[in-house]
mmCIF file of the N, C-alpha and C atoms, coordinates in Angstrom:
data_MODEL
# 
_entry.id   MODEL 
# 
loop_
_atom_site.group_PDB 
_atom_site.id 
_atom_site.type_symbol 
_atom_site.label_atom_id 
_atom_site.label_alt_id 
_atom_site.label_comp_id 
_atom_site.label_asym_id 
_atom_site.label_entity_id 
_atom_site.label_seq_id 
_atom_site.pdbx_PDB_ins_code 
_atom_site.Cartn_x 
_atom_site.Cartn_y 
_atom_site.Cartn_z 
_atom_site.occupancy 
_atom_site.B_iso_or_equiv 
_atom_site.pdbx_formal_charge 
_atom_site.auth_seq_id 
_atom_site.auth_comp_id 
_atom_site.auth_asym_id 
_atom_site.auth_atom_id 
_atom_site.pdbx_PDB_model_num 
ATOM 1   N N  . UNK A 1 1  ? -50.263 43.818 -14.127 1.00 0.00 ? 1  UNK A N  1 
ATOM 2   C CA . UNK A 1 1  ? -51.247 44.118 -15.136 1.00 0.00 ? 1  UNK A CA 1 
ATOM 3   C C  . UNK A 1 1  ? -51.398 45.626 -15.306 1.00 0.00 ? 1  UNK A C  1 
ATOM 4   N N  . UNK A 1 2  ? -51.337 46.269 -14.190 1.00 0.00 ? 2  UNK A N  1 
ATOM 5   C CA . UNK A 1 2  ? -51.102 48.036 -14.494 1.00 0.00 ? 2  UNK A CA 1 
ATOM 6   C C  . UNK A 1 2  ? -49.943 48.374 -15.375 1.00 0.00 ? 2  UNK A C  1 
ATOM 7   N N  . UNK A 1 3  ? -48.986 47.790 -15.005 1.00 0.00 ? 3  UNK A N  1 
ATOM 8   C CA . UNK A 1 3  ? -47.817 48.374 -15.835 1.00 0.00 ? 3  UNK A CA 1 
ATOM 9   C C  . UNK A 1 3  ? -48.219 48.039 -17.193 1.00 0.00 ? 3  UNK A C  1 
ATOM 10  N N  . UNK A 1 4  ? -48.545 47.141 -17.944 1.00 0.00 ? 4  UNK A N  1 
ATOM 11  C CA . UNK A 1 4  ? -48.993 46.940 -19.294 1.00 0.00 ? 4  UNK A CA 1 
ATOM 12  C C  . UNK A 1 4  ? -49.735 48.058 -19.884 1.00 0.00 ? 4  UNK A C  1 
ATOM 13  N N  . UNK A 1 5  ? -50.876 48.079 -18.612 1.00 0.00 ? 5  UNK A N  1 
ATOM 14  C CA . UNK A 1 5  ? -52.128 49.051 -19.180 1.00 0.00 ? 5  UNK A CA 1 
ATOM 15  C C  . UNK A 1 5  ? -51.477 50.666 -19.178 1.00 0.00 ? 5  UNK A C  1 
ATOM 16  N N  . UNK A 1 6  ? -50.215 50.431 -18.717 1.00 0.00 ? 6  UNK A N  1 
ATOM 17  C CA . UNK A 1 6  ? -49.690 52.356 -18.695 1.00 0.00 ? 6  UNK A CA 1 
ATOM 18  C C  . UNK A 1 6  ? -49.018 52.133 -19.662 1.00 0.00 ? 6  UNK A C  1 
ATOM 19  N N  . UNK A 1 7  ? -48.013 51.232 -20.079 1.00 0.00 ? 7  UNK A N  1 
ATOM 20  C CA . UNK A 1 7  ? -47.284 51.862 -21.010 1.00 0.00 ? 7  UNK A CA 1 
ATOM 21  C C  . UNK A 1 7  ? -47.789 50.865 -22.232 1.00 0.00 ? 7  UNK A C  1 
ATOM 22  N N  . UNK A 1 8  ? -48.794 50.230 -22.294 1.00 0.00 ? 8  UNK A N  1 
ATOM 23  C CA . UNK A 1 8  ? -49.273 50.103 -23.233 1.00 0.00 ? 8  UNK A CA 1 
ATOM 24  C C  . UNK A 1 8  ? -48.844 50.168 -24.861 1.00 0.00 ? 8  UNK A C  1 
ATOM 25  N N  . UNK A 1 9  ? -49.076 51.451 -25.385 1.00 0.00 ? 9  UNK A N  1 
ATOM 26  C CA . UNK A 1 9  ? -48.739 52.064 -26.373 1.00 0.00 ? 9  UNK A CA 1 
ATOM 27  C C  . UNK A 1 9  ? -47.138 52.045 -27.079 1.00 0.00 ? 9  UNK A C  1 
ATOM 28  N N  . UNK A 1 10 ? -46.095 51.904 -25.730 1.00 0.00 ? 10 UNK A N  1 
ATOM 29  C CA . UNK A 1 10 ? -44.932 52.333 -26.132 1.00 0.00 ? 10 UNK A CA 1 
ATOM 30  C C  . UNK A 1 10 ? -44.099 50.235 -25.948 1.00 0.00 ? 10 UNK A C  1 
ATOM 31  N N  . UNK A 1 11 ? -45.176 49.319 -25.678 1.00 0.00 ? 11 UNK A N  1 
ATOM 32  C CA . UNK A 1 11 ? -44.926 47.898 -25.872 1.00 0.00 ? 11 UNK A CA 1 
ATOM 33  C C  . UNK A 1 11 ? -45.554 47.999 -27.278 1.00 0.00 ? 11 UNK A C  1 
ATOM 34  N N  . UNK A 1 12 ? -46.518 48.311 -27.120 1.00 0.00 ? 12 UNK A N  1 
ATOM 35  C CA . UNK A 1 12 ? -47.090 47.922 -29.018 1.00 0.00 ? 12 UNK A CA 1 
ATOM 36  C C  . UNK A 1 12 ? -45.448 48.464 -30.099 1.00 0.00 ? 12 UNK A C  1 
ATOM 37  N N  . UNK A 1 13 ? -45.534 49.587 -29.867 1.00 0.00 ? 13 UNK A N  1 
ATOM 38  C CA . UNK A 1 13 ? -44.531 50.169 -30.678 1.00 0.00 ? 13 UNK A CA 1 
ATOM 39  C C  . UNK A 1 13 ? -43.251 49.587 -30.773 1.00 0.00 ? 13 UNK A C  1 
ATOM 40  N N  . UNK A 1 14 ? -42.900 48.848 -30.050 1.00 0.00 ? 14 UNK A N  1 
ATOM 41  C CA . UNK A 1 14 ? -41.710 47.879 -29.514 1.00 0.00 ? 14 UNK A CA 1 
ATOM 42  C C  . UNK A 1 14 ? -41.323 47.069 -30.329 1.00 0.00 ? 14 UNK A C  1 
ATOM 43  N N  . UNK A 1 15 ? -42.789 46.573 -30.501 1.00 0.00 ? 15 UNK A N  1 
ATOM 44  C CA . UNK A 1 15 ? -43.152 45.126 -31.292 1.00 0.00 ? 15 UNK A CA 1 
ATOM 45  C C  . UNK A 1 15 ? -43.230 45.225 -32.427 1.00 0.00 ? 15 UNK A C  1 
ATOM 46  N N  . UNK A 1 16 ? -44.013 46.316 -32.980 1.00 0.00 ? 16 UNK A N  1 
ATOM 47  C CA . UNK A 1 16 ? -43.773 46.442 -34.874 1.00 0.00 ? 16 UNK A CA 1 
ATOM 48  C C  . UNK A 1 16 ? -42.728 47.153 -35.288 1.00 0.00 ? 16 UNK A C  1 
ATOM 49  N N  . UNK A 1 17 ? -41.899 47.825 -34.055 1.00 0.00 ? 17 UNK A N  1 
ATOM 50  C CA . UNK A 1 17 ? -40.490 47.927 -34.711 1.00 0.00 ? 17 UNK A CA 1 
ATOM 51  C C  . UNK A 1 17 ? -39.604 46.645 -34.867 1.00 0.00 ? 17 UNK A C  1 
ATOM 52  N N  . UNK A 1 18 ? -39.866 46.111 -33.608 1.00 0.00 ? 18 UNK A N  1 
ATOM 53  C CA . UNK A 1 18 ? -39.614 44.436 -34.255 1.00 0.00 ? 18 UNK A CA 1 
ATOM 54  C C  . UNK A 1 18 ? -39.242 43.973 -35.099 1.00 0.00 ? 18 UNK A C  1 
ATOM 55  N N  . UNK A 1 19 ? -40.827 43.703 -35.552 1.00 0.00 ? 19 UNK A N  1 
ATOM 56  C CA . UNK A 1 19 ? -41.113 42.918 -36.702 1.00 0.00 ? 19 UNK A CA 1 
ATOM 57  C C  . UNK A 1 19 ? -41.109 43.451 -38.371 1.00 0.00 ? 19 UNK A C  1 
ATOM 58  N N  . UNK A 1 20 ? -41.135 45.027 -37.672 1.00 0.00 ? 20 UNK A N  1 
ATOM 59  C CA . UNK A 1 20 ? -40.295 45.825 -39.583 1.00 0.00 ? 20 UNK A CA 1 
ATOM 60  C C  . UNK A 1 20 ? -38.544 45.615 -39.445 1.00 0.00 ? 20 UNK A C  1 
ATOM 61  N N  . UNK A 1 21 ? -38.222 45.316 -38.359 1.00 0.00 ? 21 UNK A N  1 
ATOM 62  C CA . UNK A 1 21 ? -36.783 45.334 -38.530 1.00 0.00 ? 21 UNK A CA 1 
ATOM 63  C C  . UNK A 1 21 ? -35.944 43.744 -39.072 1.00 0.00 ? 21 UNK A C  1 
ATOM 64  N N  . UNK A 1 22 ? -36.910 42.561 -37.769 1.00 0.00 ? 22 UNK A N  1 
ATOM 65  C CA . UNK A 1 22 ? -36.851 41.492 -38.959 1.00 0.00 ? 22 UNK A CA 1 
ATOM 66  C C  . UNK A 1 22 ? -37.157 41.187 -40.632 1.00 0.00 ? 22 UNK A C  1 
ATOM 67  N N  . UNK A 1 23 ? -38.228 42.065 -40.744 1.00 0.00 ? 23 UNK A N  1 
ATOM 68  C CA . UNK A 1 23 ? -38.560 42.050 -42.207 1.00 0.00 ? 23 UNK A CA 1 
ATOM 69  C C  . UNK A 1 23 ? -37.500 42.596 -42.875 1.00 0.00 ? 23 UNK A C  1 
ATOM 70  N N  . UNK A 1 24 ? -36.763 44.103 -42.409 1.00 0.00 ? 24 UNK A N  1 
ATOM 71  C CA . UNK A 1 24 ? -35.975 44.353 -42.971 1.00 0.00 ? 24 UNK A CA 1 
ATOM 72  C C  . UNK A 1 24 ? -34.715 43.366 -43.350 1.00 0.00 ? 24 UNK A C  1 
ATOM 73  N N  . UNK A 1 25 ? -34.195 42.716 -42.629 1.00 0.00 ? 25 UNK A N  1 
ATOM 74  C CA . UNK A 1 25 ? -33.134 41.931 -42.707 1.00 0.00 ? 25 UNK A CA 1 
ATOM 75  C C  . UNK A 1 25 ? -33.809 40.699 -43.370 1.00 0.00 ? 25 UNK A C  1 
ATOM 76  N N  . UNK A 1 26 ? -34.531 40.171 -43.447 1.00 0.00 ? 26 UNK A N  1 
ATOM 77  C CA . UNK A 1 26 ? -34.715 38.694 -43.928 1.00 0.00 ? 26 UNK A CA 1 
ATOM 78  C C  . UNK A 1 26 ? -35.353 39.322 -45.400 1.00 0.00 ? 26 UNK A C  1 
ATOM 79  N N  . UNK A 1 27 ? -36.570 39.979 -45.488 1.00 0.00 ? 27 UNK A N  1 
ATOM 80  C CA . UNK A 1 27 ? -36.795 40.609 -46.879 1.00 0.00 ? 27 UNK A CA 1 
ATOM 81  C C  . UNK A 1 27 ? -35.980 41.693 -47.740 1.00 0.00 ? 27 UNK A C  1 
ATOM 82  N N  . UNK A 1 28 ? -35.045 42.086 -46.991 1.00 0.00 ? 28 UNK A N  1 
ATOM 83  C CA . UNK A 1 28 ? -34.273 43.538 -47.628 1.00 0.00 ? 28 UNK A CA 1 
ATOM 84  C C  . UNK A 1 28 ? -35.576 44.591 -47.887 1.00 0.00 ? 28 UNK A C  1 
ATOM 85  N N  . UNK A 1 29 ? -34.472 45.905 -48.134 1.00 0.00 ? 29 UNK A N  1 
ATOM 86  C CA . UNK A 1 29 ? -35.125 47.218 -48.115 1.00 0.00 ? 29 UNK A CA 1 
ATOM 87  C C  . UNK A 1 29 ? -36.407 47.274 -48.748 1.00 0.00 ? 29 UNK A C  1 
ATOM 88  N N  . UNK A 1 30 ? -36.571 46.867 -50.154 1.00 0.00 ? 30 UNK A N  1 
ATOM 89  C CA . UNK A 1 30 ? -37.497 47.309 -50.886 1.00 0.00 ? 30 UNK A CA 1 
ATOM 90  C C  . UNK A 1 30 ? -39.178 46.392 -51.147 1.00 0.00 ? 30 UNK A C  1 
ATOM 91  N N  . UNK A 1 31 ? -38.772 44.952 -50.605 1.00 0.00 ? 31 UNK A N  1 
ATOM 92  C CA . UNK A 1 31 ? -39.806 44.520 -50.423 1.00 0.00 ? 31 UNK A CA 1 
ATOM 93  C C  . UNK A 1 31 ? -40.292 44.969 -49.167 1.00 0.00 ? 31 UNK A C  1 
ATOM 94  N N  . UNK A 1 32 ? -39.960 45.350 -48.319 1.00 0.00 ? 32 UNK A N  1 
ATOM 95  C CA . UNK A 1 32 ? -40.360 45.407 -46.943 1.00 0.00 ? 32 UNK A CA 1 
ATOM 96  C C  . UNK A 1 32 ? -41.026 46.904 -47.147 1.00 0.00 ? 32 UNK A C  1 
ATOM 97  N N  . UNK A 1 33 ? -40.765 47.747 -47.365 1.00 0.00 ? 33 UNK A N  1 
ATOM 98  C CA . UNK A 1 33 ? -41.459 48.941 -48.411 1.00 0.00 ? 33 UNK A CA 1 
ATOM 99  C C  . UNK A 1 33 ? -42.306 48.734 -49.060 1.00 0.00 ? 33 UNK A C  1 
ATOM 100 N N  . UNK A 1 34 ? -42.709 47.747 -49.866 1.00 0.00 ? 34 UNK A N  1 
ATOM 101 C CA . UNK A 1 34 ? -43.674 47.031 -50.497 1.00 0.00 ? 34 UNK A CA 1 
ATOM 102 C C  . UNK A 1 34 ? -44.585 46.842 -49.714 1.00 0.00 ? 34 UNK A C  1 
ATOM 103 N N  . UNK A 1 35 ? -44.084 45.746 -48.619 1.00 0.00 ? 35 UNK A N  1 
ATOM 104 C CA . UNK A 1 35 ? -45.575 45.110 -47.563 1.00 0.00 ? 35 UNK A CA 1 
ATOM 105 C C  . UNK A 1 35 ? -45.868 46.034 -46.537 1.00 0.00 ? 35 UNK A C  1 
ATOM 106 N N  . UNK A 1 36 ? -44.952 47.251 -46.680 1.00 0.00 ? 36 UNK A N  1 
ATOM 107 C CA . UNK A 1 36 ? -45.579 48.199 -45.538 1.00 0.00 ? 36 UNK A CA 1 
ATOM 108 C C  . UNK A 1 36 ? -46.634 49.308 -46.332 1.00 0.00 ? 36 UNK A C  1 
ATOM 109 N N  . UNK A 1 37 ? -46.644 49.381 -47.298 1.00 0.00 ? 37 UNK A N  1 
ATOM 110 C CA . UNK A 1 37 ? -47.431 49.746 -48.402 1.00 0.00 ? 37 UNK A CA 1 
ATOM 111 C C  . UNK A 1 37 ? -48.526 49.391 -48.709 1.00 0.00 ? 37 UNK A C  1 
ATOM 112 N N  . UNK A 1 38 ? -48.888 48.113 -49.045 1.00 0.00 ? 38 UNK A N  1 
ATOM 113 C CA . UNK A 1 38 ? -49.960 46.891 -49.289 1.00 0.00 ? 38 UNK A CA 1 
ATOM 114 C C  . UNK A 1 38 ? -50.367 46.571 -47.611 1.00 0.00 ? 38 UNK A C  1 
ATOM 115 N N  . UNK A 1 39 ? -50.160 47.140 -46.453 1.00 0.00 ? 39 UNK A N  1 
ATOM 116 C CA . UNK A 1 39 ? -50.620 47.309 -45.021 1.00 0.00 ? 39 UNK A CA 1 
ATOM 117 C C  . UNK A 1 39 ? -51.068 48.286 -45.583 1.00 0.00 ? 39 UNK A C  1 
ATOM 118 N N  . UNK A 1 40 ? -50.609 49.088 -45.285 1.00 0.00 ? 40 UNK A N  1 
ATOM 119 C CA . UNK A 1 40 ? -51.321 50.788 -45.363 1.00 0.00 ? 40 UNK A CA 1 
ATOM 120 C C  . UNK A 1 40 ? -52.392 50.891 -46.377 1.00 0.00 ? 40 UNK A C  1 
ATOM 121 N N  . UNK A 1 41 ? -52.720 50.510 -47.517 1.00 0.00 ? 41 UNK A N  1 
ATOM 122 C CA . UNK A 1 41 ? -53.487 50.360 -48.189 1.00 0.00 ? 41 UNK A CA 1 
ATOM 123 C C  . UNK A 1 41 ? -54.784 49.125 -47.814 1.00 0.00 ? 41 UNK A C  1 
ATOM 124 N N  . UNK A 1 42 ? -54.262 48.175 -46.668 1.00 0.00 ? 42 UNK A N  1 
ATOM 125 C CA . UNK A 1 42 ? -55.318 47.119 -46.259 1.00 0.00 ? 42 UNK A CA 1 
ATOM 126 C C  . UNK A 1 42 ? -56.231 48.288 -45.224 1.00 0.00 ? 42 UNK A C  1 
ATOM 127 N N  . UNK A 1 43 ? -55.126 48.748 -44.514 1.00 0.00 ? 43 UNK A N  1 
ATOM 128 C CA . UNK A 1 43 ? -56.187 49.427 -43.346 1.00 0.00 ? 43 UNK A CA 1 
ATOM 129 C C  . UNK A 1 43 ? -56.970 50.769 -44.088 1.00 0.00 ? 43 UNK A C  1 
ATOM 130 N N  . UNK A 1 44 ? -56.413 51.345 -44.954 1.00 0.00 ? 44 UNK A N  1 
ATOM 131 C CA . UNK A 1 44 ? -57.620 52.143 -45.490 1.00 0.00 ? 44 UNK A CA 1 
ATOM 132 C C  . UNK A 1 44 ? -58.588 51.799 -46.233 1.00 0.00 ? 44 UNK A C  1 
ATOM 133 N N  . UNK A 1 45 ? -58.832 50.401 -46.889 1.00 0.00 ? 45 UNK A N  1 
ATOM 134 C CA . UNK A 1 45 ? -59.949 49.802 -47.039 1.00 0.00 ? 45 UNK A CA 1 
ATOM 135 C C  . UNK A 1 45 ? -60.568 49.150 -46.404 1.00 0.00 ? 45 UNK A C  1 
ATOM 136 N N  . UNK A 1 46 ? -60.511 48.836 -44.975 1.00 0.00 ? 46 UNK A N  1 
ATOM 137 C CA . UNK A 1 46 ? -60.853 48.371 -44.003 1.00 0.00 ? 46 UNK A CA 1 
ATOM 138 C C  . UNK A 1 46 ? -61.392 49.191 -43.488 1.00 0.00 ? 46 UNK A C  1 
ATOM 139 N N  . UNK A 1 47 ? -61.126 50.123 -43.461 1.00 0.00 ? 47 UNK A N  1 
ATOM 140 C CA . UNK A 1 47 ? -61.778 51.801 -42.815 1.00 0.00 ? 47 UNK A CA 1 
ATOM 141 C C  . UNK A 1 47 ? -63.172 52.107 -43.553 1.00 0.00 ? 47 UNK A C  1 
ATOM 142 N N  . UNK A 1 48 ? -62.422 52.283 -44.657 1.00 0.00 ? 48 UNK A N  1 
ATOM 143 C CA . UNK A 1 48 ? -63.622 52.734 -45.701 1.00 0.00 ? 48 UNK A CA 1 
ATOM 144 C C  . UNK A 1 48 ? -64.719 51.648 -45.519 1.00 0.00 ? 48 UNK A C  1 
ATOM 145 N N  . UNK A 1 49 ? -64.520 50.905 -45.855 1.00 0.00 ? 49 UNK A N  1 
ATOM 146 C CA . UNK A 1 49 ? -65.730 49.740 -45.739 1.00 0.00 ? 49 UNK A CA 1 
ATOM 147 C C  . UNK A 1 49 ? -66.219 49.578 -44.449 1.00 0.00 ? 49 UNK A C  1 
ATOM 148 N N  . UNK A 1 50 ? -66.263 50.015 -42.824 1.00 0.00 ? 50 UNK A N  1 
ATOM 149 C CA . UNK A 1 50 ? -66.300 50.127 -42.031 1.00 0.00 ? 50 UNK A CA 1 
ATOM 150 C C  . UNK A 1 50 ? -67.400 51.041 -41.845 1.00 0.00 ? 50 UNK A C  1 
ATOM 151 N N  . UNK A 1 51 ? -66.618 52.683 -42.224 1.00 0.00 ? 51 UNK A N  1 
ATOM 152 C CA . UNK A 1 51 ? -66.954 53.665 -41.748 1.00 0.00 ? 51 UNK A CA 1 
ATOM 153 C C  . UNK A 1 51 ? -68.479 53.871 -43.155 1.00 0.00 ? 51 UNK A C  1 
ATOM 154 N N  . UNK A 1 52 ? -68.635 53.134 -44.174 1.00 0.00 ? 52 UNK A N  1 
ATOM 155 C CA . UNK A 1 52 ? -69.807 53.086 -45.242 1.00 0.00 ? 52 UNK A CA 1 
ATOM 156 C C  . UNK A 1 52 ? -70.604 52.014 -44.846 1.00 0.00 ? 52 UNK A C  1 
ATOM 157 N N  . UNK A 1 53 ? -70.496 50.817 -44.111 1.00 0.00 ? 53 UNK A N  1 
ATOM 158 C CA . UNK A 1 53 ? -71.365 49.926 -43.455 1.00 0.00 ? 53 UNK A CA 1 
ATOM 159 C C  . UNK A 1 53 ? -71.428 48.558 -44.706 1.00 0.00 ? 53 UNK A C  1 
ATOM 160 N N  . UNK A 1 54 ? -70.652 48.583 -45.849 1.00 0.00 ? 54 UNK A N  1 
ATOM 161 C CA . UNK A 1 54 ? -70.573 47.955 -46.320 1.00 0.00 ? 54 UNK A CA 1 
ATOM 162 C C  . UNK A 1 54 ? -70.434 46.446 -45.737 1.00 0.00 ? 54 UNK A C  1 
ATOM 163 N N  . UNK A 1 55 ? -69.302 46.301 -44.847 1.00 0.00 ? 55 UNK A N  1 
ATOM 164 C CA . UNK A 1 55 ? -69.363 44.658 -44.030 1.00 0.00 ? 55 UNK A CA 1 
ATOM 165 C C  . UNK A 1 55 ? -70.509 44.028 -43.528 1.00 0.00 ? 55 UNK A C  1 
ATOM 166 N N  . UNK A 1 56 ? -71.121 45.040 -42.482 1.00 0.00 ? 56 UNK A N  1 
ATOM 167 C CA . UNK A 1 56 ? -72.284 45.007 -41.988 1.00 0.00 ? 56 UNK A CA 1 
ATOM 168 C C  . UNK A 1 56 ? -73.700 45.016 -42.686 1.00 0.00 ? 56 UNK A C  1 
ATOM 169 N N  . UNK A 1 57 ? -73.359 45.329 -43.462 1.00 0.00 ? 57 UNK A N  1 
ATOM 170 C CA . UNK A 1 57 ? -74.728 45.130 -45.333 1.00 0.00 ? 57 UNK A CA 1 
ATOM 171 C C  . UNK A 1 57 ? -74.390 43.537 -45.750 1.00 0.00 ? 57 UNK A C  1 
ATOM 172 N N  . UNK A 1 58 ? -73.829 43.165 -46.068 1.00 0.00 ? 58 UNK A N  1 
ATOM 173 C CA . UNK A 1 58 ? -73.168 41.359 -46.151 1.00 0.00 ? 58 UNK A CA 1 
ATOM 174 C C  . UNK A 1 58 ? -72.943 40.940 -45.430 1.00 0.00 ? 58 UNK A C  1 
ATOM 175 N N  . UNK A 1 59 ? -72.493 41.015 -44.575 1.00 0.00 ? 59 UNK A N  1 
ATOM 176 C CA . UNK A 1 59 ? -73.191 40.246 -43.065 1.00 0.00 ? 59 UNK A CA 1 
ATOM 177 C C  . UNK A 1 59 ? -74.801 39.846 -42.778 1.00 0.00 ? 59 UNK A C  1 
ATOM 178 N N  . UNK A 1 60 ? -75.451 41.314 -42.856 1.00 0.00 ? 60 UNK A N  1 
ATOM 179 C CA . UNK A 1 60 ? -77.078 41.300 -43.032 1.00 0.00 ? 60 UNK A CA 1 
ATOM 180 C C  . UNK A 1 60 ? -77.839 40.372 -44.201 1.00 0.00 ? 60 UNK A C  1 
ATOM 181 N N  . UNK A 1 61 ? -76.817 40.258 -45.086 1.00 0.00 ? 61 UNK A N  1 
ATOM 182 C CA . UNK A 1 61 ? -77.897 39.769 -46.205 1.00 0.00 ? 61 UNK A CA 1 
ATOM 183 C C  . UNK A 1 61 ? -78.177 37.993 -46.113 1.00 0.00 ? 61 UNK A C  1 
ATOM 184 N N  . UNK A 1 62 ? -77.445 37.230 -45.373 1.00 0.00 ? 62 UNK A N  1 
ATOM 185 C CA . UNK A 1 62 ? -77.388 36.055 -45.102 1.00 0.00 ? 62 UNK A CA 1 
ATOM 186 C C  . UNK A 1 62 ? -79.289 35.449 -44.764 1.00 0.00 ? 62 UNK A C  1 
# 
């Protein structure tokens, strides 16, 4: 369980090279560019709405 917790970071990285490299081959170049795009654009609205309390305002209003 230590060894996980040290290299941690460089297993994560392992793994979404992975899984962009399967994408690459089963989706080809340019969609896979696409969904790494439409990611990058999920997590900065995920942020934003986070870091403005927006979730947590609709959550509250129940």
């Amino acid at each position: 369980m230590e060894e996980l917790e040290k290299y941690r970071y460089p297993i994560i990285g392992g793994v979404i090279g992975g899984v962009v490299a399967i994408a690459f081959f089963t989706l080809g170049f340019w969609k896979t560019i696409l969904l790494l795009i439409f990611i990058v654009i999920g997590i900065f609205v995920a942020l934003y709405l986070q870091r403005t309390g927006l979730i947590e305002q609709f959550k509250n209003r129940k």
